[in-house]
C-alpha positions in Angstrom: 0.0 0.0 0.0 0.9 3.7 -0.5 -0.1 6.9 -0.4 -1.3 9.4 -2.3 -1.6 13.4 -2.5 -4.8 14.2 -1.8 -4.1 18.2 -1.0 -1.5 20.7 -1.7 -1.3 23.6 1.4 -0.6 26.7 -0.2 -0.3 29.8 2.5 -0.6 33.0 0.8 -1.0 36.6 1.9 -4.7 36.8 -0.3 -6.5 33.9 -0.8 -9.2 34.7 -2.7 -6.5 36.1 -5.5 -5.1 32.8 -5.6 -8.3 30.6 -5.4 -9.5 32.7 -8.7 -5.8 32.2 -10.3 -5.4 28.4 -10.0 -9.2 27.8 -10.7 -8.5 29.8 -14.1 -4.9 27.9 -14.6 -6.3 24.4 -13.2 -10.2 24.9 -14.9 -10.6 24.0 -10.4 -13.7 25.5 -9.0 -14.1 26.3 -5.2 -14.9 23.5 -3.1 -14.9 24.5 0.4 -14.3 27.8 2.9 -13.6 26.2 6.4 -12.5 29.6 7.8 -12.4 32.8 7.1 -9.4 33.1 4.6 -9.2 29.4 3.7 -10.6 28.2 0.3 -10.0 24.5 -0.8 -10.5 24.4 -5.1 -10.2 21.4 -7.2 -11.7 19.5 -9.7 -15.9 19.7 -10.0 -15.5 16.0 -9.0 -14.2 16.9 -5.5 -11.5 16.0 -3.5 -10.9 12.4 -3.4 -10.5 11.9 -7.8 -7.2 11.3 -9.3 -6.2 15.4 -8.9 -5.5 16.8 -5.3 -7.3 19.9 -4.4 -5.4 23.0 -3.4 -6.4 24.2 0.6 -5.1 28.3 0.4 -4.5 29.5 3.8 -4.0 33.1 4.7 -0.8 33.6 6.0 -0.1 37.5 6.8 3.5 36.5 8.0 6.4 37.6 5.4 7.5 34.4 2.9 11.1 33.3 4.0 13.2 32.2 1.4 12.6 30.5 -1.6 10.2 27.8 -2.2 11.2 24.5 -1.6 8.3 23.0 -3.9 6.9 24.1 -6.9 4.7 23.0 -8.8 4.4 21.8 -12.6 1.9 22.1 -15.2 1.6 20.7 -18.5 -1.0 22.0 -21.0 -4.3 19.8 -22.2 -6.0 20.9 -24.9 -3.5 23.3 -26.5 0.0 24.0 -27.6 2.6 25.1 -25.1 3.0 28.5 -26.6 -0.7 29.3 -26.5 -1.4 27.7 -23.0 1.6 30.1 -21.8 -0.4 33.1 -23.2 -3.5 32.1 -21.5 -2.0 32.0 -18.3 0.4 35.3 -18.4 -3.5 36.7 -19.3 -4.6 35.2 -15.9 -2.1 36.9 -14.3 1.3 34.8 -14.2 4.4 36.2 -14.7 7.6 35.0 -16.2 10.5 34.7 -13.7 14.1 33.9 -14.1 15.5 31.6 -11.3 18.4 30.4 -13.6 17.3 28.4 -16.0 18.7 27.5 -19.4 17.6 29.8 -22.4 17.2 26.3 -24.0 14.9 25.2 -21.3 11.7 23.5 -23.1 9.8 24.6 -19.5 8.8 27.8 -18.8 9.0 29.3 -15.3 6.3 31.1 -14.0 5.2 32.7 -11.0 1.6 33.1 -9.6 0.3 36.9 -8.6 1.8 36.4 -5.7 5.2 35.0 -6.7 5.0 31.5 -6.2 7.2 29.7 -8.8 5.9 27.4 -11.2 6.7 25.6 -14.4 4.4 25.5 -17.2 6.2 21.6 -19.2 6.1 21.3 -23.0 4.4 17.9 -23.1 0.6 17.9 -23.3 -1.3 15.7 -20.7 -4.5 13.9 -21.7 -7.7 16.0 -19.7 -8.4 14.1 -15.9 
C-alpha cells in the first residue's frame, strides 16, 4: 500500500486572489471555505479523484526564502506557446530563477510570486 496526494497547502497573503488564479490555470472551481481566509479548489468532481485539491490559507507573516516546492503544469487541450499566453493573461508572470535559455519549460510565478513551471508535453484531460 501507499499513499497518495490528496491536497497541496498553499499559504498566501490573499487567498481569494489565488483561489480565482489556479481555478482559471487548473479549470478548479471552489470547493470549500472552512474559515475565514481558507478556500479549498479542485476539480468539479471533489476531493478524493485522481487530482489533489489545493487548501489556500491566509498567512499574513512575510514568505522566508525561496520555495522548496513548486509545482508543474503541462497544458491539455492546446499548444505550449498558447497555453503560456492564457496564463500570463490570468495573471502569471515570467521569472528567471536560472534556468537555461534552451529550457523546453517555462518558469512562471503566480500573482503572488509562487514559482511554477508551465512543461512542454501535453497531458490527456483528468
Amino acid at each position: 500500500m501507499a499513499c497518495r496526494i490528496g491536497e497541496i497547502v498553499l499559504k498566501c497573503h490573499d487567498p481569494e486572489a489565488l483561489a480565482r488564479f489556479w481555478c482559471e490555470v487548473l479549470d478548479f472551481v471552489e470547493l470549500d471555505r472552512e474559515a475565514e481566509g481558507c478556500i479549498e479548489i479542485g476539480p468539479r468532481e471533489g476531493f478524493g479523484g485522481p487530482q489533489p485539491t489545493i487548501f489556500l490559507i491566509r498567512d499574513d507573516g512575510p514568505r522566508d526564502g525561496n520555495l522548496r516546492l513548486h509545482i508543474d503544469v503541462n497544458p491539455t487541450d492546446r499548444d505550449q506557446d498558447a497555453e503560456l499566453e492564457r496564463l500570463l493573461a490570468a495573471g502569471a508572470e515570467r521569472i528567471d530563477i536560472g534556468q537555461p535559455a534552451e529550457a523546453s519549460w517555462h518558469v512562471l510565478a503566480d500573482p503572488e510570486g509562487n514559482e511554477f513551471c508551465l512543461l512542454k508535453g501535453r497531458l490527456n484531460p483528468v
